[in-house]
C-alpha positions, 0 to 999 in steps of 0.5 A: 205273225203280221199281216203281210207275213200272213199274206205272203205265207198263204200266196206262197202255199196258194201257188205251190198248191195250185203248181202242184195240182197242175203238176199232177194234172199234166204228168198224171203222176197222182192218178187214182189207180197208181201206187206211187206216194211223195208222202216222206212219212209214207216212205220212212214209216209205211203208213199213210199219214193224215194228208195222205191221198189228199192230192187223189181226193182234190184231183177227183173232186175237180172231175166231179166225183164227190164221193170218190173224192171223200174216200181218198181225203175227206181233207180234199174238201178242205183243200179245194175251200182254201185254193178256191177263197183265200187267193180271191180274199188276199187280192180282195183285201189288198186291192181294197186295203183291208185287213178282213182275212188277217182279222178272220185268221187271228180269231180262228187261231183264238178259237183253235186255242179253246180246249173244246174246239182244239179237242175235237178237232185234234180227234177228227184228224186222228180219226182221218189218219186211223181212216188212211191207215185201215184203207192203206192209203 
């Protein structure tokens, strides 16, 4: 994937991102206390799947509640780092015509393909989904 096709893929995902929290916000369909899920894994199988609650964890951690946040999603944090630093780094990188969130991305996707940091990882998400599962998120 090329720089720009990068760029554009993270803007694009930085906006519905950030669409879909202000959506949440203003119609608070995705309050803490209703049961309602837009998961389509959810709705076809019963189970919550690893992103599961992840809108609930963001929104709260926007309210301060760090603790209620990780018990939703610990994946929230993860949201909220991406929608916080990779729209401020493609416009800095733009605006200074540099390439440093694309080099950035090309050596973390080199790290991810090493058998001992991809398997971990790929345990951590599994370990998230048995979490969202057991809660019944």
């Amino acid at each position: 994937m090329g720089r720009n096709q990068l760029y554009m893929l993270l803007a694009f995902f930085s906006v519905a991102g950030f669409a879909w929290l202000g959506y949440s916000f203003a119609f608070s369909t995705f309050s803490t206390t209703n049961d309602f899920s837009p998961c389509l894994f959810k709705s076809a199988t019963g189970l919550a799947c690893p992103a599961c609650g992840s809108t609930r964890s963001l929104m709260t951690l926007l309210q301060g509640n760090w603790r209620e946040a990780f018990f939703w999603n610990p994946l929230g944090f993860l949201l909220f780092a991406f929608l916080l630093t990779v729209p401020v780094w493609i416009l800095r990188d733009v605006f200074v015509k540099s390439d440093s969130l694309f080099n950035a991305y090309s050596r973390t996707e080199k790290m991810l393909q090493k058998r001992a940091i991809a398997i971990p990882l790929i345990g951590l998400v599994m370990a998230n989904w048995i979490w969202n599962i057991v809660k019944n998120n």
